[in-house]
mmCIF file of the N, C-alpha and C atoms, coordinates in Angstrom:
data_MODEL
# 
_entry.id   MODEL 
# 
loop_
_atom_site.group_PDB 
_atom_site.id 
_atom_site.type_symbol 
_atom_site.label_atom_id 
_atom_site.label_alt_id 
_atom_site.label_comp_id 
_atom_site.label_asym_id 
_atom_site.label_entity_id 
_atom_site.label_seq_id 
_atom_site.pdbx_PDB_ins_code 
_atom_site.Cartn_x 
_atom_site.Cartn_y 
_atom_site.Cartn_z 
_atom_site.occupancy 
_atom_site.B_iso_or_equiv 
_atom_site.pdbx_formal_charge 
_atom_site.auth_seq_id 
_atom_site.auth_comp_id 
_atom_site.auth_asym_id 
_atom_site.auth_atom_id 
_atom_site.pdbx_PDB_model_num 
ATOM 1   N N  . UNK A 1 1  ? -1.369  3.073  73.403 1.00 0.00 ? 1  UNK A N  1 
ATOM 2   C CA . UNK A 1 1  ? -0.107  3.667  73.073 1.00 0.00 ? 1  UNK A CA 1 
ATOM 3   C C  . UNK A 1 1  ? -0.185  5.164  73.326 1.00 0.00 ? 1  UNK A C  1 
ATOM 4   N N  . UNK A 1 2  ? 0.905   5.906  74.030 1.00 0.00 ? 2  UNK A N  1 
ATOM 5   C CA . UNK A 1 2  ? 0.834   7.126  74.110 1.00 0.00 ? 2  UNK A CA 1 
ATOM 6   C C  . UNK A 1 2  ? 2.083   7.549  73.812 1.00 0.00 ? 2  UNK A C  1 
ATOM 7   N N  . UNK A 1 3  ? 2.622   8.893  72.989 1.00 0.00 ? 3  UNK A N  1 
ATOM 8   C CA . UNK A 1 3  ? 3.718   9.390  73.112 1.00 0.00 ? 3  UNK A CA 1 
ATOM 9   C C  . UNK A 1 3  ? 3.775   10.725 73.100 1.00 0.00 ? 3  UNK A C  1 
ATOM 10  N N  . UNK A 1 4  ? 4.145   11.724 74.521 1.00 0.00 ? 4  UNK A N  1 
ATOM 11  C CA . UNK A 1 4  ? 3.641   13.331 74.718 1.00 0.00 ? 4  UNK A CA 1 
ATOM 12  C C  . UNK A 1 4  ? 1.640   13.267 74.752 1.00 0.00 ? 4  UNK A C  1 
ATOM 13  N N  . UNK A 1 5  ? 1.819   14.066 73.480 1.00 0.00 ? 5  UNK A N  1 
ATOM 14  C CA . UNK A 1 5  ? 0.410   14.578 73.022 1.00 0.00 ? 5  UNK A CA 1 
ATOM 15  C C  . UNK A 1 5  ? -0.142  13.354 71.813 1.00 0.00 ? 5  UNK A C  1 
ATOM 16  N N  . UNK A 1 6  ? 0.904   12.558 71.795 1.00 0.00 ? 6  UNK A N  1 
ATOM 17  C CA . UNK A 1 6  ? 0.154   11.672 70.410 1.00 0.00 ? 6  UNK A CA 1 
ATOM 18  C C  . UNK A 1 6  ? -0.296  10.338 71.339 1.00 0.00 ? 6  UNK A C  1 
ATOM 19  N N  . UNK A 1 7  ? -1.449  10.152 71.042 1.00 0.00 ? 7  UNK A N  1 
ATOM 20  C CA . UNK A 1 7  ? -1.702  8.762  71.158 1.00 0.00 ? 7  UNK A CA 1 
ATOM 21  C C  . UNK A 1 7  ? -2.676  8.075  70.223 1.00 0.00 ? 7  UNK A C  1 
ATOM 22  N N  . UNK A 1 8  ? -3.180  6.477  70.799 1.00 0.00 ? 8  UNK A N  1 
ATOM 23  C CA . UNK A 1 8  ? -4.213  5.924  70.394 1.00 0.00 ? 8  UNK A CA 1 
ATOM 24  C C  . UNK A 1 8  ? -5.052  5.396  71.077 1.00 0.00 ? 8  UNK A C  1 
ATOM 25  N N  . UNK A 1 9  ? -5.743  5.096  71.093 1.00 0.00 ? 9  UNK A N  1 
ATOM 26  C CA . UNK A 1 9  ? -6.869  4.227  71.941 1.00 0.00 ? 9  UNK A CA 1 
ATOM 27  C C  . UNK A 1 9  ? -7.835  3.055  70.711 1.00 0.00 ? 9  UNK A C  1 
ATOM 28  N N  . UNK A 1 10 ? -8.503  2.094  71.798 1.00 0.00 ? 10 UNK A N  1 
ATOM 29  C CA . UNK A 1 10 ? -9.267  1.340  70.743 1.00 0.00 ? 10 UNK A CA 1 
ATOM 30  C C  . UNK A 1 10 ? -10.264 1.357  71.919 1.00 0.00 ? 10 UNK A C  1 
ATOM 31  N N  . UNK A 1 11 ? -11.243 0.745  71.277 1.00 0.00 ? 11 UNK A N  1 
ATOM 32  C CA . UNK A 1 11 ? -12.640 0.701  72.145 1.00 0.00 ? 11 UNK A CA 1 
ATOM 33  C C  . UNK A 1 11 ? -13.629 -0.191 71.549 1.00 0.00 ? 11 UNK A C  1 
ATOM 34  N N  . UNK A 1 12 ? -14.315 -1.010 72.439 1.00 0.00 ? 12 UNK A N  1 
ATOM 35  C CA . UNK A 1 12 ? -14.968 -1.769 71.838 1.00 0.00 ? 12 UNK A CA 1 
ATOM 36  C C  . UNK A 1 12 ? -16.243 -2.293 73.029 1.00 0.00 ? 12 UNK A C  1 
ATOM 37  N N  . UNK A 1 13 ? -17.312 -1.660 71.910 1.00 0.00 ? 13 UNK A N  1 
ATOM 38  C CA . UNK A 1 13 ? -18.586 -1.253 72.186 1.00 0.00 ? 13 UNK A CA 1 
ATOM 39  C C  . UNK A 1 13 ? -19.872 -2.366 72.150 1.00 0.00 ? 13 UNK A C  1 
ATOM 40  N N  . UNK A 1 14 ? -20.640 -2.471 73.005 1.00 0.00 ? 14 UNK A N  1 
ATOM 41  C CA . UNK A 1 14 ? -21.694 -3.571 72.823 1.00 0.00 ? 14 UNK A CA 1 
ATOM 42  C C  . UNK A 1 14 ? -23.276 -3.282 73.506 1.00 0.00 ? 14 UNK A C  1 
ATOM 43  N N  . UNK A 1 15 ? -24.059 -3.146 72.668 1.00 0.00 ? 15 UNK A N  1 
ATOM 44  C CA . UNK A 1 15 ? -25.356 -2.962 73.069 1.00 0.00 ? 15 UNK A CA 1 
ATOM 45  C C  . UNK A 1 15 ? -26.465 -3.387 72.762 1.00 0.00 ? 15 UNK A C  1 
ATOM 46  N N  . UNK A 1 16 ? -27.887 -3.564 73.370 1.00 0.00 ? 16 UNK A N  1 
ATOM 47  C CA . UNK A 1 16 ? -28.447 -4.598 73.384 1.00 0.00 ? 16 UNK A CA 1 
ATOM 48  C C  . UNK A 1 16 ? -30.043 -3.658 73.852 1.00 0.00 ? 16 UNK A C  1 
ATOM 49  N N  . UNK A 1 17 ? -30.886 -3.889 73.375 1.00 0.00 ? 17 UNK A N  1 
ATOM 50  C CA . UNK A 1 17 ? -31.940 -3.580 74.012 1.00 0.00 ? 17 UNK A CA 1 
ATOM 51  C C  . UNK A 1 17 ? -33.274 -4.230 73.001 1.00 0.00 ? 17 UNK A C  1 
ATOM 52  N N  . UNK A 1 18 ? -34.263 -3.471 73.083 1.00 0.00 ? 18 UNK A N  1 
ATOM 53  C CA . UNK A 1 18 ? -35.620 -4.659 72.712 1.00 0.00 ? 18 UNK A CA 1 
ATOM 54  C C  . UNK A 1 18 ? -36.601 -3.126 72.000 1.00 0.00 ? 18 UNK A C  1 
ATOM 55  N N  . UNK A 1 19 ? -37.093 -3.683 70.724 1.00 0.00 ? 19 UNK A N  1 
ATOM 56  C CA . UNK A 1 19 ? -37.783 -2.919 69.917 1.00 0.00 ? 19 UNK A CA 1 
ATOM 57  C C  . UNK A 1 19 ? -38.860 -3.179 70.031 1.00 0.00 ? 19 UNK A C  1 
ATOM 58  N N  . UNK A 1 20 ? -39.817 -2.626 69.813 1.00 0.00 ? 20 UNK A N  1 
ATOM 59  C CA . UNK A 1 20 ? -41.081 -2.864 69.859 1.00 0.00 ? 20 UNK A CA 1 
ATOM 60  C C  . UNK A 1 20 ? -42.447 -1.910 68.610 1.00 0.00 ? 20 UNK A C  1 
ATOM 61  N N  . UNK A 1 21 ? -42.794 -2.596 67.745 1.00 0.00 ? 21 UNK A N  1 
ATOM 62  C CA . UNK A 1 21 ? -43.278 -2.301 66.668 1.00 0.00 ? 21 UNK A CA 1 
ATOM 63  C C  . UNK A 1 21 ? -45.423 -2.487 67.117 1.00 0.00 ? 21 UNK A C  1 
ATOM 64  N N  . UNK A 1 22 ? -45.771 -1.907 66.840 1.00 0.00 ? 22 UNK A N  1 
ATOM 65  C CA . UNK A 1 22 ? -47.609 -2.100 66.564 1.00 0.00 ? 22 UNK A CA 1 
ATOM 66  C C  . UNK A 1 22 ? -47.579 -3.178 65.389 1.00 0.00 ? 22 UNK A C  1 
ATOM 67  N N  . UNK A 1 23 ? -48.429 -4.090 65.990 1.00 0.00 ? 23 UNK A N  1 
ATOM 68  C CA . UNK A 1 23 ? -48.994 -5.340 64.941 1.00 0.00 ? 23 UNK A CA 1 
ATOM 69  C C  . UNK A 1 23 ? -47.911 -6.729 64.537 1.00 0.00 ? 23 UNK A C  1 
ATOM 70  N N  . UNK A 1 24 ? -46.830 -5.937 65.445 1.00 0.00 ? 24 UNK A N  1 
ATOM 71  C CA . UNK A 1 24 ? -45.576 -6.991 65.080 1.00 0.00 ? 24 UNK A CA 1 
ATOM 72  C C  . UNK A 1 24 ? -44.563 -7.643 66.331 1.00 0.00 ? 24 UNK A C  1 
ATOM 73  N N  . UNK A 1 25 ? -45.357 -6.964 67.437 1.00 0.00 ? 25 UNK A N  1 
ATOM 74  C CA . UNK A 1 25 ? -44.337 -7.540 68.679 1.00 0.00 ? 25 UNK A CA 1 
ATOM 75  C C  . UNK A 1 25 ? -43.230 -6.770 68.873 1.00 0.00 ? 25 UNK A C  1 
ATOM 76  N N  . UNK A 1 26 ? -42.827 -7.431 70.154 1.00 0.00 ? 26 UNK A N  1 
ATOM 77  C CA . UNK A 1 26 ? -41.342 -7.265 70.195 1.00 0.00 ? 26 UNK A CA 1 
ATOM 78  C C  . UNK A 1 26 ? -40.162 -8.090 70.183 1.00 0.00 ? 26 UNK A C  1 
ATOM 79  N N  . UNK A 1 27 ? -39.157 -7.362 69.605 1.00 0.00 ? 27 UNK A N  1 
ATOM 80  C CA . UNK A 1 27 ? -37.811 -8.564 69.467 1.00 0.00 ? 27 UNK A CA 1 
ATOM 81  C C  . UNK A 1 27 ? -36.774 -7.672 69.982 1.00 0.00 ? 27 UNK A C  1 
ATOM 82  N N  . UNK A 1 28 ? -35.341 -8.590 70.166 1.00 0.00 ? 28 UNK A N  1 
ATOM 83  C CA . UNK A 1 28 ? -33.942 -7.686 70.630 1.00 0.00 ? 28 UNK A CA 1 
ATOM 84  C C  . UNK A 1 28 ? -33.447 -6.944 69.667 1.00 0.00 ? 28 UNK A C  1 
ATOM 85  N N  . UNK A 1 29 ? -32.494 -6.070 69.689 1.00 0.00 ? 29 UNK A N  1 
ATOM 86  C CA . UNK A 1 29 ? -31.670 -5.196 68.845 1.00 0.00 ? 29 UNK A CA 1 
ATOM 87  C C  . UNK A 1 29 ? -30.417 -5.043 69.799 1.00 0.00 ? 29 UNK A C  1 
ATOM 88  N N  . UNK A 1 30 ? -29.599 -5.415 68.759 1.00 0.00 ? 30 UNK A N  1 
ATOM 89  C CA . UNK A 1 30 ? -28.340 -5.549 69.013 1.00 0.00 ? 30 UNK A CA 1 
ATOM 90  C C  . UNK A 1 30 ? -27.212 -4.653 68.141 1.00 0.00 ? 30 UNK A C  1 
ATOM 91  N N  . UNK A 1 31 ? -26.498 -4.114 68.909 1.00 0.00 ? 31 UNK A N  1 
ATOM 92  C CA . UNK A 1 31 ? -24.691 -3.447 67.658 1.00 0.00 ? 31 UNK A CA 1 
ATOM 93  C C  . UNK A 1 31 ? -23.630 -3.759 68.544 1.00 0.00 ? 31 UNK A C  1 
ATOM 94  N N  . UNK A 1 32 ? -22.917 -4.090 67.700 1.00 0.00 ? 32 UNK A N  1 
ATOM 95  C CA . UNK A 1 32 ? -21.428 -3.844 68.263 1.00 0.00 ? 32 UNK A CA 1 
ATOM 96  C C  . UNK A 1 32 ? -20.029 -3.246 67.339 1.00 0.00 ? 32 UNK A C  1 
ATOM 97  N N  . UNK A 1 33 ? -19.710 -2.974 67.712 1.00 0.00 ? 33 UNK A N  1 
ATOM 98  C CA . UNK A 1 33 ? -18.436 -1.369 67.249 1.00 0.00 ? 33 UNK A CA 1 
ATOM 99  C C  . UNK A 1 33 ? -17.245 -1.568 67.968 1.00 0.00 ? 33 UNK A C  1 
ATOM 100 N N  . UNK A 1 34 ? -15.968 -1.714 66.953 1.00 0.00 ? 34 UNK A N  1 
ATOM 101 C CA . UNK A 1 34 ? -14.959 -1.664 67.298 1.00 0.00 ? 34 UNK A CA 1 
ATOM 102 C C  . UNK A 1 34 ? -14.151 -0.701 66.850 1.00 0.00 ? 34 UNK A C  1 
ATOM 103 N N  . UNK A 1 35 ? -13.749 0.110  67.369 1.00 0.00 ? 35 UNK A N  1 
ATOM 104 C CA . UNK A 1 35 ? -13.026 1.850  67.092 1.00 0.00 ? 35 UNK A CA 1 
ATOM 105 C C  . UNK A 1 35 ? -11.290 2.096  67.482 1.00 0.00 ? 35 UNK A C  1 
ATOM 106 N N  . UNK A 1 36 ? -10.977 2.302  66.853 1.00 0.00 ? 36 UNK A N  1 
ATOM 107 C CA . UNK A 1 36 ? -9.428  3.082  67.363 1.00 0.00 ? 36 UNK A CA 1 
ATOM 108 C C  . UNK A 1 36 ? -9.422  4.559  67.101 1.00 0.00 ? 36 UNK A C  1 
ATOM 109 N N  . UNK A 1 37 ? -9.019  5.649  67.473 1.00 0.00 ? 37 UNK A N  1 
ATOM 110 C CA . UNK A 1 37 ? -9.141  6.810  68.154 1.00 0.00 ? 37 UNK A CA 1 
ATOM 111 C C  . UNK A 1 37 ? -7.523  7.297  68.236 1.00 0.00 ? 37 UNK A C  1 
ATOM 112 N N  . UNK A 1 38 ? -7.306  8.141  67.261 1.00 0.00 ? 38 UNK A N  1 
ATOM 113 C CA . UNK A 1 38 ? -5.769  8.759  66.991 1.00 0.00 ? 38 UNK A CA 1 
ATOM 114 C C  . UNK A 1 38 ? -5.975  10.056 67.498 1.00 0.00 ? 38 UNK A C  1 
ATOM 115 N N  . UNK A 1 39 ? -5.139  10.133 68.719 1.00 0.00 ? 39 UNK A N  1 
ATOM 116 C CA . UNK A 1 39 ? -4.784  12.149 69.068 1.00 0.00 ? 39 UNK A CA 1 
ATOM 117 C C  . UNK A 1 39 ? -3.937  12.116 67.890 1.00 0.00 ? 39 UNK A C  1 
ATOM 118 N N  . UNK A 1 40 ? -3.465  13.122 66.600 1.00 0.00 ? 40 UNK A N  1 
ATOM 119 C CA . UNK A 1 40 ? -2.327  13.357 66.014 1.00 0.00 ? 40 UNK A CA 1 
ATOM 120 C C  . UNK A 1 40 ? -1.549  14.355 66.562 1.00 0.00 ? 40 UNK A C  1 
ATOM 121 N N  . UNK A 1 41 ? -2.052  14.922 67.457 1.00 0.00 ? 41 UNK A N  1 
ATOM 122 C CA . UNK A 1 41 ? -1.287  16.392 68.331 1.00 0.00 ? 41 UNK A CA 1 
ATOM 123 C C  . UNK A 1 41 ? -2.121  16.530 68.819 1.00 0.00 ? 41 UNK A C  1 
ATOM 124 N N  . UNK A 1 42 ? -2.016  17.688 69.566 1.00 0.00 ? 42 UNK A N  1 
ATOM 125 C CA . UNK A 1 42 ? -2.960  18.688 70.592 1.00 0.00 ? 42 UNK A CA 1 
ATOM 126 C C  . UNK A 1 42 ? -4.136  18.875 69.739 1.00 0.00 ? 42 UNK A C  1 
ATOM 127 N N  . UNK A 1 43 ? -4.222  19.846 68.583 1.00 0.00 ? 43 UNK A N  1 
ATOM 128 C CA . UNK A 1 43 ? -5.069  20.225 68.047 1.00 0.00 ? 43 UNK A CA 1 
ATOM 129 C C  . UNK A 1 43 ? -6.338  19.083 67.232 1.00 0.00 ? 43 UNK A C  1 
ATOM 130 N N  . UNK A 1 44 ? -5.221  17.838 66.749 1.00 0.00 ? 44 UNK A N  1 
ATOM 131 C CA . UNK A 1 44 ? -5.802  17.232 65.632 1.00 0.00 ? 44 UNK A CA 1 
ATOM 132 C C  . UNK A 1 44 ? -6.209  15.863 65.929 1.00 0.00 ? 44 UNK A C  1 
ATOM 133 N N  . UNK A 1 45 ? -6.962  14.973 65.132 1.00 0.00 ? 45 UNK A N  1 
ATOM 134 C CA . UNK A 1 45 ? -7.483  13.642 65.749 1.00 0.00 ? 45 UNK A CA 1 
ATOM 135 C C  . UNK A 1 45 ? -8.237  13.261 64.666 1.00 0.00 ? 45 UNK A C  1 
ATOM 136 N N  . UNK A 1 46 ? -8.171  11.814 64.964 1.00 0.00 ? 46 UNK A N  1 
ATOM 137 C CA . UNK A 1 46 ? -8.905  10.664 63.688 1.00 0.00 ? 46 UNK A CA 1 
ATOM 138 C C  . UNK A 1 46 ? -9.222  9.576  64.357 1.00 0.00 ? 46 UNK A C  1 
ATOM 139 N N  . UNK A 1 47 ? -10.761 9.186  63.690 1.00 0.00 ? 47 UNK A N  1 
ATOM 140 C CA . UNK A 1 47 ? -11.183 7.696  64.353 1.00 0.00 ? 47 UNK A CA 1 
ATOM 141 C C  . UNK A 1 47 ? -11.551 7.141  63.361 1.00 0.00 ? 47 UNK A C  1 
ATOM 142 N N  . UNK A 1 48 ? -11.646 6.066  63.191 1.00 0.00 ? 48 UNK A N  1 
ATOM 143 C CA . UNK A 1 48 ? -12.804 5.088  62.327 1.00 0.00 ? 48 UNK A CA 1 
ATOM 144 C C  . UNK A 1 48 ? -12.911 3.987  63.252 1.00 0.00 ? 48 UNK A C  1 
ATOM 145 N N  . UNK A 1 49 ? -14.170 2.982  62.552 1.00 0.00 ? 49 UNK A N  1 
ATOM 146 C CA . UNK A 1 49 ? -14.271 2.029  63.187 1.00 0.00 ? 49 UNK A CA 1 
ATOM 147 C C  . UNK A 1 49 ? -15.268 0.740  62.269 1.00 0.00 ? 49 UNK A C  1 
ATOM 148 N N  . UNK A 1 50 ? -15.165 -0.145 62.822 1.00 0.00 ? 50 UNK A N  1 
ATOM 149 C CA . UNK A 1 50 ? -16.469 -1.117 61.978 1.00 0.00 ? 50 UNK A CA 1 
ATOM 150 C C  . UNK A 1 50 ? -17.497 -1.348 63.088 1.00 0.00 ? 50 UNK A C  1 
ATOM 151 N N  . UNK A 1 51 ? -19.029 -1.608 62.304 1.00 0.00 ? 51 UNK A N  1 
ATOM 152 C CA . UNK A 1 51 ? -19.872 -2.479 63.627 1.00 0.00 ? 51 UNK A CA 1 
ATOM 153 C C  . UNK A 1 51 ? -20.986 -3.092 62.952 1.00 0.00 ? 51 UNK A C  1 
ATOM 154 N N  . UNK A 1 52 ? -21.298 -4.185 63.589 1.00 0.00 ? 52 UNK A N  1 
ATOM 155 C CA . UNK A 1 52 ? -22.463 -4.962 63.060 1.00 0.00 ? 52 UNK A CA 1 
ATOM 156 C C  . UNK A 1 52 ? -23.626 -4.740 63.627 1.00 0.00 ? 52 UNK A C  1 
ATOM 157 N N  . UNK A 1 53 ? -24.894 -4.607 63.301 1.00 0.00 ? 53 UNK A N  1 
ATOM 158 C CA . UNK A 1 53 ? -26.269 -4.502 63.926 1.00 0.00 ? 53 UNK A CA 1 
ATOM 159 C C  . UNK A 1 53 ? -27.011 -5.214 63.389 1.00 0.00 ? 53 UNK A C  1 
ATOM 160 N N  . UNK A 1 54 ? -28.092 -5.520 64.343 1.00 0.00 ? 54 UNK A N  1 
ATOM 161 C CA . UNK A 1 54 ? -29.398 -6.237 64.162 1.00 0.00 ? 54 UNK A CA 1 
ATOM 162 C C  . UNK A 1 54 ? -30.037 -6.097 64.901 1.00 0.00 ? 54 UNK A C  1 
ATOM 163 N N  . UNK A 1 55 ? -31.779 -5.623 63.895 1.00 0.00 ? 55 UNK A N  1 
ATOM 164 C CA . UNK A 1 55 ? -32.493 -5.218 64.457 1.00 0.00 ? 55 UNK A CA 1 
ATOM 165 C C  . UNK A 1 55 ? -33.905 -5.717 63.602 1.00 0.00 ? 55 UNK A C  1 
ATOM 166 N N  . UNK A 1 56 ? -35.010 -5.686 64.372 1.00 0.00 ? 56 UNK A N  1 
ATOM 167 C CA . UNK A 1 56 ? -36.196 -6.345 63.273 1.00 0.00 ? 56 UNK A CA 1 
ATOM 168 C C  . UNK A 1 56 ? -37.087 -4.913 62.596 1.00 0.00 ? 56 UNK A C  1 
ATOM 169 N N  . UNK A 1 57 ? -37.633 -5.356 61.684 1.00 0.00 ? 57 UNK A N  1 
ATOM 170 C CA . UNK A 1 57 ? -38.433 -4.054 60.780 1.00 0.00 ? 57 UNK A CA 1 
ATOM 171 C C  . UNK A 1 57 ? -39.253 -4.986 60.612 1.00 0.00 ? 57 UNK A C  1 
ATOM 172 N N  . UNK A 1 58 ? -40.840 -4.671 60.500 1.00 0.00 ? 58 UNK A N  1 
ATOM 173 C CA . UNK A 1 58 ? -41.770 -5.453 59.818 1.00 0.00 ? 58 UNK A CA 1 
ATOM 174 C C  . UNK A 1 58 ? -41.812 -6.866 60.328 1.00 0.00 ? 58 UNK A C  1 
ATOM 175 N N  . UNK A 1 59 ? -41.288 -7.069 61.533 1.00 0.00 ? 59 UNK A N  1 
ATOM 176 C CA . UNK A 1 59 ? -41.209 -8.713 61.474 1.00 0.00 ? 59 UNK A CA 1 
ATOM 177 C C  . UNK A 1 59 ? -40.491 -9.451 61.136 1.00 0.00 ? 59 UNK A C  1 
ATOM 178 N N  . UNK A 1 60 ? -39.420 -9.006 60.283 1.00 0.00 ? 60 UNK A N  1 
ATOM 179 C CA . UNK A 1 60 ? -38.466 -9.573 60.045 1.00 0.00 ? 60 UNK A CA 1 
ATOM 180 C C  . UNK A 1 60 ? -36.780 -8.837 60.656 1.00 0.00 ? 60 UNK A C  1 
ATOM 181 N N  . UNK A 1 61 ? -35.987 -9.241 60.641 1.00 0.00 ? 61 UNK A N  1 
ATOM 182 C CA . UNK A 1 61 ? -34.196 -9.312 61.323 1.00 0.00 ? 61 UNK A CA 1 
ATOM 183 C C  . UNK A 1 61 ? -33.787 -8.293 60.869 1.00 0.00 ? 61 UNK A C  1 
ATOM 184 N N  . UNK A 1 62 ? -33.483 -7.122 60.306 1.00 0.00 ? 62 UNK A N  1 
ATOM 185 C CA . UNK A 1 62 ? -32.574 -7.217 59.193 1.00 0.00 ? 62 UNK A CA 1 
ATOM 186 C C  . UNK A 1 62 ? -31.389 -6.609 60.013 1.00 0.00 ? 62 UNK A C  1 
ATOM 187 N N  . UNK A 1 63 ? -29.696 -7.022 59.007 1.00 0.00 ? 63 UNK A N  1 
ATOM 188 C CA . UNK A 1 63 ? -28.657 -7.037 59.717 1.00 0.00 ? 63 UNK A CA 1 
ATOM 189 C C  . UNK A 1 63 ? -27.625 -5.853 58.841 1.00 0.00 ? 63 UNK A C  1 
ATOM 190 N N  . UNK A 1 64 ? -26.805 -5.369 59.438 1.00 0.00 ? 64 UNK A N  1 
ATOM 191 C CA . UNK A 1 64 ? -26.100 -4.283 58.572 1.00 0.00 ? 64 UNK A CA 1 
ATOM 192 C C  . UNK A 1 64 ? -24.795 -4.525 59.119 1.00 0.00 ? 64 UNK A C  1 
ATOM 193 N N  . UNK A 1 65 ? -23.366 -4.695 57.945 1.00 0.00 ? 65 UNK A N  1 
ATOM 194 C CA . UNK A 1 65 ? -22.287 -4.188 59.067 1.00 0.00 ? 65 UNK A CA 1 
ATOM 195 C C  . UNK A 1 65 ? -21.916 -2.713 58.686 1.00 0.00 ? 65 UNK A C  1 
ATOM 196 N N  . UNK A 1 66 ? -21.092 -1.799 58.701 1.00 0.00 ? 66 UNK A N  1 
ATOM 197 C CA . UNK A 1 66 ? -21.046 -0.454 58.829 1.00 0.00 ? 66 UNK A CA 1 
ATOM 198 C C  . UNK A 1 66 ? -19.719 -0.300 59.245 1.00 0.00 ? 66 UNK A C  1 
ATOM 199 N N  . UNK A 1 67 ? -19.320 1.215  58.563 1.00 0.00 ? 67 UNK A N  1 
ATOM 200 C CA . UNK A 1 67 ? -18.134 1.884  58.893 1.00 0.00 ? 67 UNK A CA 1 
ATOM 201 C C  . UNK A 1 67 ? -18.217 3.063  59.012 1.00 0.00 ? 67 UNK A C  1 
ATOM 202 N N  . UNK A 1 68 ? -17.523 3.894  60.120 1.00 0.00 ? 68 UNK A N  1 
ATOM 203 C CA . UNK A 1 68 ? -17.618 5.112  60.395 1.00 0.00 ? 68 UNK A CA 1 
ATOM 204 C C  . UNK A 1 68 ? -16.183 5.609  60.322 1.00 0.00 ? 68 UNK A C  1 
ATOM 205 N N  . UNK A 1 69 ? -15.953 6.863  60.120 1.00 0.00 ? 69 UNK A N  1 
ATOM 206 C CA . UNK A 1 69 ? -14.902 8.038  59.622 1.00 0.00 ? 69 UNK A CA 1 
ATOM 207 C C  . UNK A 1 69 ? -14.874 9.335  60.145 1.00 0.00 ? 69 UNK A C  1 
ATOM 208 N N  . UNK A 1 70 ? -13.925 9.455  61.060 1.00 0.00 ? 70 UNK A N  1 
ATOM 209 C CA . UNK A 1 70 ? -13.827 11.398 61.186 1.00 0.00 ? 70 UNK A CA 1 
ATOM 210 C C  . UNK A 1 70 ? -12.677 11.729 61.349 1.00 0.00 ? 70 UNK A C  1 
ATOM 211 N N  . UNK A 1 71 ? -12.969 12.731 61.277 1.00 0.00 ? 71 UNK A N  1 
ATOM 212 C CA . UNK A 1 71 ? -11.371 13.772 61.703 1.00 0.00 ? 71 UNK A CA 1 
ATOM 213 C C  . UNK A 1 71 ? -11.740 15.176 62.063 1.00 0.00 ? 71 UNK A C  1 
ATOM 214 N N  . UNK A 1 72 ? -10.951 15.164 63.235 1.00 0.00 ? 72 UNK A N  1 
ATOM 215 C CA . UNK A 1 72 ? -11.229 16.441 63.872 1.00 0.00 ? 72 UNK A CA 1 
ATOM 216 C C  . UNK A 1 72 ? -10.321 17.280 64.409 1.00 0.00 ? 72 UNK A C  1 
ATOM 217 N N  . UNK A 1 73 ? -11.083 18.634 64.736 1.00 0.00 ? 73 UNK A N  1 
ATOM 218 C CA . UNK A 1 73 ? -9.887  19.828 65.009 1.00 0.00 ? 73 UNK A CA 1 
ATOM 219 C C  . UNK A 1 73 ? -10.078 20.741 65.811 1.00 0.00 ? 73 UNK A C  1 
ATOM 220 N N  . UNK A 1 74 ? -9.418  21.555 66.653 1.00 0.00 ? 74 UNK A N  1 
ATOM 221 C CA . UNK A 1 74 ? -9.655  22.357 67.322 1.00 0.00 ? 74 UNK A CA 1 
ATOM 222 C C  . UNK A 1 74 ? -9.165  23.516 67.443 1.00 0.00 ? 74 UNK A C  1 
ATOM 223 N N  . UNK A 1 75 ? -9.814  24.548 67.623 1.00 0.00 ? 75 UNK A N  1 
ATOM 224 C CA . UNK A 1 75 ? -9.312  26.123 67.140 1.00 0.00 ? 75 UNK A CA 1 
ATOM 225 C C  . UNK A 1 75 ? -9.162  26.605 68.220 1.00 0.00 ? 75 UNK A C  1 
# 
């Protein structure tokens, strides 16, 4: 959606790569993030987003989901 200087965007993010620990091997690590992205004007702007990860520690998985928050400005 765009209107002038205001818009939005969404985005949606996916990544993947392989960890590797001493005494414990290696396994995959994975996130994925889904974001929307507000211009409020020229100057001003807001995102958040959610994302899930997994990744191993110690040998074992462990999994997180997560939320991120900003707002920003320009002088």
């Amino acid at each position: 959606w765009r209107s002038y200087e205001r818009s939005m965007t969404q985005k949606f993010l996916v990544s993947a790569g392989v960890y590797k620990q001493s005494d414990f091997g290696s396994k995959p690590v994975f996130d994925v993030q889904y974001q929307h992205k507000w211009q409020l004007s020229r100057l001003w702007g807001l995102h958040y987003g959610i994302g899930w990860a997994k990744h191993p520690y110690d040998g074992q998985d462990e999994e997180q989901v997560y939320g991120n928050l900003g707002f920003e400005g320009r002088f």
